[in-house]
Each structure stands twice: as C-alpha cells, then as structure tokens.
N, C-alpha and C positions, 0 to 999 in steps of 0.2 A: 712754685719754685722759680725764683729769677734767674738770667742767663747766667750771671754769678755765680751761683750757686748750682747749675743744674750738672748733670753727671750720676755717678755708681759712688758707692760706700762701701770700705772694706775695712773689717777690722780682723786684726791678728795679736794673740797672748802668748807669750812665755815665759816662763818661770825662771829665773837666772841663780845659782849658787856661788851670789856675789852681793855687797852690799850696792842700793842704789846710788850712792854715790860713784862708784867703781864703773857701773854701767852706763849711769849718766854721761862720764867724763867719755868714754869709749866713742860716744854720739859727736863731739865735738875737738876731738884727739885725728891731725892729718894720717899722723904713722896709724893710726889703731885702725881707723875706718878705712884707708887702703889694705888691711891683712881681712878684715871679714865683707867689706862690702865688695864683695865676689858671688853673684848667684849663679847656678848653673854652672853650664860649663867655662864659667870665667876665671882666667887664670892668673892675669893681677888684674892691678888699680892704682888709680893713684891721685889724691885727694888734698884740694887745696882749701881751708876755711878762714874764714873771718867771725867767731864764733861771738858775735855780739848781738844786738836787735839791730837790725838793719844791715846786719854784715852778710854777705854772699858765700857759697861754697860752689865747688865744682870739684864732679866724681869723675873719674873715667875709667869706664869696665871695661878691659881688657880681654880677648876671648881669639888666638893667634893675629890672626895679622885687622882684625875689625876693633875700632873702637865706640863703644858706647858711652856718650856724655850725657852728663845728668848736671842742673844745676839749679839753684835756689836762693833764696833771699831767708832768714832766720825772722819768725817773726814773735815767737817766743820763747824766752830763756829763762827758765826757775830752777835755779838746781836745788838740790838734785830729784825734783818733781814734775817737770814737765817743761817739753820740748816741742815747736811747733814753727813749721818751715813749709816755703812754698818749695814745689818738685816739677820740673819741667826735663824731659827727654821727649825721641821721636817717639816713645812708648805713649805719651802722654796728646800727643799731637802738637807736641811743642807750642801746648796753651797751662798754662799754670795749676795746679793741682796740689794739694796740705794736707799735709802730713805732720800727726799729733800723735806726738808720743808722752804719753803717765805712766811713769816710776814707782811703782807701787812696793809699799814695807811687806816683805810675807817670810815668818819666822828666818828670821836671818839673810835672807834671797831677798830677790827683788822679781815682782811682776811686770812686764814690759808690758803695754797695752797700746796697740798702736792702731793710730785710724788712719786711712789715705781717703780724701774728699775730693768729688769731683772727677774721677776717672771716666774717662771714656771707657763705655759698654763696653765694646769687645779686649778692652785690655783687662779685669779686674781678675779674671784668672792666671794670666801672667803676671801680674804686678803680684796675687795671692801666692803665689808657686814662690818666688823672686823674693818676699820680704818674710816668708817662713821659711826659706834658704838661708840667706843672712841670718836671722835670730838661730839658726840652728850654728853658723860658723861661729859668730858673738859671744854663742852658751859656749863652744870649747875654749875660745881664749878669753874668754869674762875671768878668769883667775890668774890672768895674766897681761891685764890691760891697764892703763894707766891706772896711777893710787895702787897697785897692789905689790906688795913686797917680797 
C-alpha cells in the first residue's frame, strides 16, 4: 500500500424512503447539508459548496461555543449515482481523506453506501459513530430535502 493510499476503510449503508435523486441532491444542497450534517452533540452548521469536479466545500460543526471545520475538494459528480470528495478536519489529521458515496435504486428508496478512505487508525470509530449519526438525521429530513414537494 503506497503512502497515498495507506490508512483505515470504513464503510456505512442506509436505506432512505426517498428517491436517489432527492438524496443525491441533499449531498450537494448548502441549506440541506447544514440542517443534518450535525453529529453528535452538534447543534448547527453551516455549509458552503461549490458542487462541480474541482469545486470545494466547507462544513462547520457547530457544538456551543467550539467550532468544527471540515473541508474538501469534489472529485466526483454522477448524479444521481455517485459522489466522491476528498474530507479533511483535525479529525482526519488535517491530511486528505475520500469519501465515496453510491446511490443505490432499492424498491422505491434509495441505498446510501458510503466508504471514507484513508482514515487514521484511531479516528475510524469516531468518523463510524459521526456518519451513522448523519445518515440517521438525512433519513428524518430525506422527505423533505431539496426535489421534494
């Protein structure tokens, strides 16, 4: 495994009662990604993108008076099939880290399938806690995220 590539693999699924379009859009939507990218005890966010290949984003977790920034480079864009972005915070050791997300059709819903590459060791049960939080806020407003009426 080259330095590139060396680090932890986490993957996490869930099943959304949304079409993947709907949930797609939610990934690259400012408003939508500050109301669920809140894990834990975080209590807003607030989310700037550039939702092209090569475009940037920047998250910041809010959690009383501590701010947590995340930020990334898009590296790729299929909608509404697959999504796939580099992920850098102090979580990450402020070294780059990708994060791939597939859309999957499942009778009417959509499967979320998400892999984060490249994590430092001691972070991949936090980063696991952290983005099975999210997907669990997602699933309440997945019926109420952009595209939906």
């Amino acid at each position: 495994m080259s330095p590139r590539e060396s680090g932890e693999t986490l993957v996490v699924r869930r099943v959304f009662p949304a079409p993947r379009e709907r949930v797609f859009a939610a990934w690259l939507d400012p408003k939508s990604l500050a109301q669920w990218m809140r894990p834990g005890g975080m209590t807003d966010a607030t989310a700037e993108v550039d939702p092209k290949v090569g475009g940037r984003f920047r998250i910041v977790m809010i959690e009383g008076p501590k701010r947590y920034e995340h930020n990334g480079e898009y590296l790729v864009i299929e909608p509404p099939e697959r999504l796939e972005f580099t992920w850098i915070s102090q979580a990450t050791e402020l070294k780059p880290t990708v994060v791939s997300i597939d859309f999957l059709e499942r009778n009417g819903g959509t499967e979320l399938v998400l892999t984060h590459r490249r994590l430092p060791p001691s972070q991949v049960g936090s980063h696991r806690a952290g983005w099975t939080d999210i997907m669990q806020k997602l699933e309440v407003l997945s019926g109420s995220g952009p595209g939906s009426s």
